[in-house]
C-alpha positions in Angstrom: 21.5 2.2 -10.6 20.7 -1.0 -9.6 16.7 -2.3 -9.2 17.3 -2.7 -5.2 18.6 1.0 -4.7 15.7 2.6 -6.8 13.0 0.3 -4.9 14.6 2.2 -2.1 14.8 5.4 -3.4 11.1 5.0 -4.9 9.8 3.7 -1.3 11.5 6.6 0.3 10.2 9.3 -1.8 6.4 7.2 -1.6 6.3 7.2 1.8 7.2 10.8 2.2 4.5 11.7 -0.2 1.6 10.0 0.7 1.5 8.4 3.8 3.7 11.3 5.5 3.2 14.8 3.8 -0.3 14.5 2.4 -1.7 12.8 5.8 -0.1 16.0 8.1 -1.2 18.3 5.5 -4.9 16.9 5.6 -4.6 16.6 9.5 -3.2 20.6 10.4 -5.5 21.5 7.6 -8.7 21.3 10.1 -8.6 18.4 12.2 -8.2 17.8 15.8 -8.5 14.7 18.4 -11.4 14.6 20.1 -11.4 12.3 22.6 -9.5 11.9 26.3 -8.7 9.4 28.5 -8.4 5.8 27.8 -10.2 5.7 24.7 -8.0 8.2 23.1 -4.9 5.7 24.2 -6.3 2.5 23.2 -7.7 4.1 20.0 -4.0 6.0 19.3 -2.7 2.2 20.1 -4.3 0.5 17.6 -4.0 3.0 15.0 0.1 2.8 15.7 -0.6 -0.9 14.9 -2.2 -0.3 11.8 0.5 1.9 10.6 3.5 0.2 11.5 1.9 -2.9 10.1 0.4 -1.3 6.9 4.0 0.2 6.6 6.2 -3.3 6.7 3.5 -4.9 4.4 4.5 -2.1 1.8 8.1 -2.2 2.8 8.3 -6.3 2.5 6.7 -5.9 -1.0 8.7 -2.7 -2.4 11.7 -5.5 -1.1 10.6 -8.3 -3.0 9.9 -6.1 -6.5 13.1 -5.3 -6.3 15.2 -8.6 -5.4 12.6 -11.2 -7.4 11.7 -8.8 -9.6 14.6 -7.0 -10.5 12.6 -3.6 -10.6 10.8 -1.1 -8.9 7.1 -0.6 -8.0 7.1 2.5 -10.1 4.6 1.7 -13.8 7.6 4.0 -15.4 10.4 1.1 -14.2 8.5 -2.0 -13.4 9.9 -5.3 -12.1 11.1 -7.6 -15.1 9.5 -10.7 -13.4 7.1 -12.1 -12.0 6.4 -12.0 -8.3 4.0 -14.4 -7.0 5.7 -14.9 -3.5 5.0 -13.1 -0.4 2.6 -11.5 0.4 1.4 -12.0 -2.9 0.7 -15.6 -2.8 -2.5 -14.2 -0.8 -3.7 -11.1 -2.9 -2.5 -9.1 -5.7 -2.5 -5.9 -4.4 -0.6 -6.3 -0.8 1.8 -2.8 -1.2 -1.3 -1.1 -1.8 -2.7 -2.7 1.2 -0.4 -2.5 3.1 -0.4 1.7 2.4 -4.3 1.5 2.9 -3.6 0.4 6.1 -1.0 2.5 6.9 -3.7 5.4 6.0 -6.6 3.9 8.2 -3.9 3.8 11.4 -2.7 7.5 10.6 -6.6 8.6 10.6 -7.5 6.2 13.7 -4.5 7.7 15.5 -5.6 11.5 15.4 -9.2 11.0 15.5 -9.6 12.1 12.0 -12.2 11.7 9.6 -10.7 13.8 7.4 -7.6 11.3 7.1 -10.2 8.2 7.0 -11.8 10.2 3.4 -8.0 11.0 2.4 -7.4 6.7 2.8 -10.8 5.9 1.3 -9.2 8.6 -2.1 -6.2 7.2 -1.8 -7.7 3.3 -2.6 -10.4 4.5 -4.9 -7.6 5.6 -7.1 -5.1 2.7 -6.9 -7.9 0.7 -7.7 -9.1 2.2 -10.7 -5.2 2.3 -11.5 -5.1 -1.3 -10.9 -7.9 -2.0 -12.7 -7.8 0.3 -15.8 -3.7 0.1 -15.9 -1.9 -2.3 -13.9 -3.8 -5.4 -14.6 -3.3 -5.0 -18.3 -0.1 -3.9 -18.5 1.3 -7.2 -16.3 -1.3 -9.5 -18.6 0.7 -8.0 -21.6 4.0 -8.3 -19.7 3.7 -11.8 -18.4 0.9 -13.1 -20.5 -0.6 -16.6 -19.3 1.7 -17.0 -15.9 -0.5 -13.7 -14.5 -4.1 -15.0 -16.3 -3.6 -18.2 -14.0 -2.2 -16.0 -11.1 -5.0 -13.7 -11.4 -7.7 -16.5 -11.5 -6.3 -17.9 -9.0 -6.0 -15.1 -6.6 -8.0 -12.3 -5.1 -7.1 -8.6 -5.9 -7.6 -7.0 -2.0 -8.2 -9.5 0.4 -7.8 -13.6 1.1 -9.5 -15.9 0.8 -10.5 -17.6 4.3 -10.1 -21.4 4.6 
């Protein structure tokens, strides 16, 4: 199977996972909106946003894993290269991000704190992934072309000017 169709297949099962079936099941598990009126539609509005951005951010890197990379996201079938382009020229992390994000929208858009605690989980664990896993294995993988990439760029958010 090639690199591009498991990407796919991995994004596809991903998405349905966590930032689909867990959200819904934390959401009917106790929480309701709360608010009415024009609040509720600006605040459903930008949470929309959120989502649909946090979404492509993922989607764009899950896409470039795969063509630049000639893998998957997956620590089981990770890409063969290095990706430094996109959306990773500014951080390190940008799928996680980007599914952070996707989180925060989902838990602006009902209202729900219990979603906001499920996206602040859902980061605490990628980093310590990140961190305790990830970081190693591509400084083992790609050796001194990551040390200078990881000097050189923040793990969660850019720099500014």
């Amino acid at each position: 199977m090639s690199p591009t169709v498991k990407s796919i297949l991995f994004a596809l099962v991903w998405i349905a996972v966590f930032l689909v079936g867990i959200p819904w099941l934390v959401y009917y598990a106790g929480e309701s909106p709360q608010f009415q009126g024009l609040w509720e539609a600006t605040r459903q509005f930008c949470g929309v946003i959120l989502f649909a951005g946090g979404l492509l951010l993922s989607l764009v890197c899950v896409g470039l894993l795969a063509v630049r990379g000639k893998g998957t996201p997956a620590p089981f079938d990770p890409p063969q290269r290095f990706v430094p382009v996109g959306p990773y020229r500014w951080i390190r992390n940008p799928m996680v991000l980007g599914n952070v994000l996707a989180l925060l929208g989902y838990s602006l858009y009902f209202n729900s704190l219990a979603l906001l605690i499920y996206a602040l989980i859902f980061w605490l664990a990628a980093h310590l992934f990140i961190v305790f896993y990830e970081e190693r294995d591509l400084q083992r993988r790609f050796g001194e072309e990551y040390e200078q990439y990881r000097n050189s760029t923040p793990r969660w958010w850019p720099r500014l000017g």
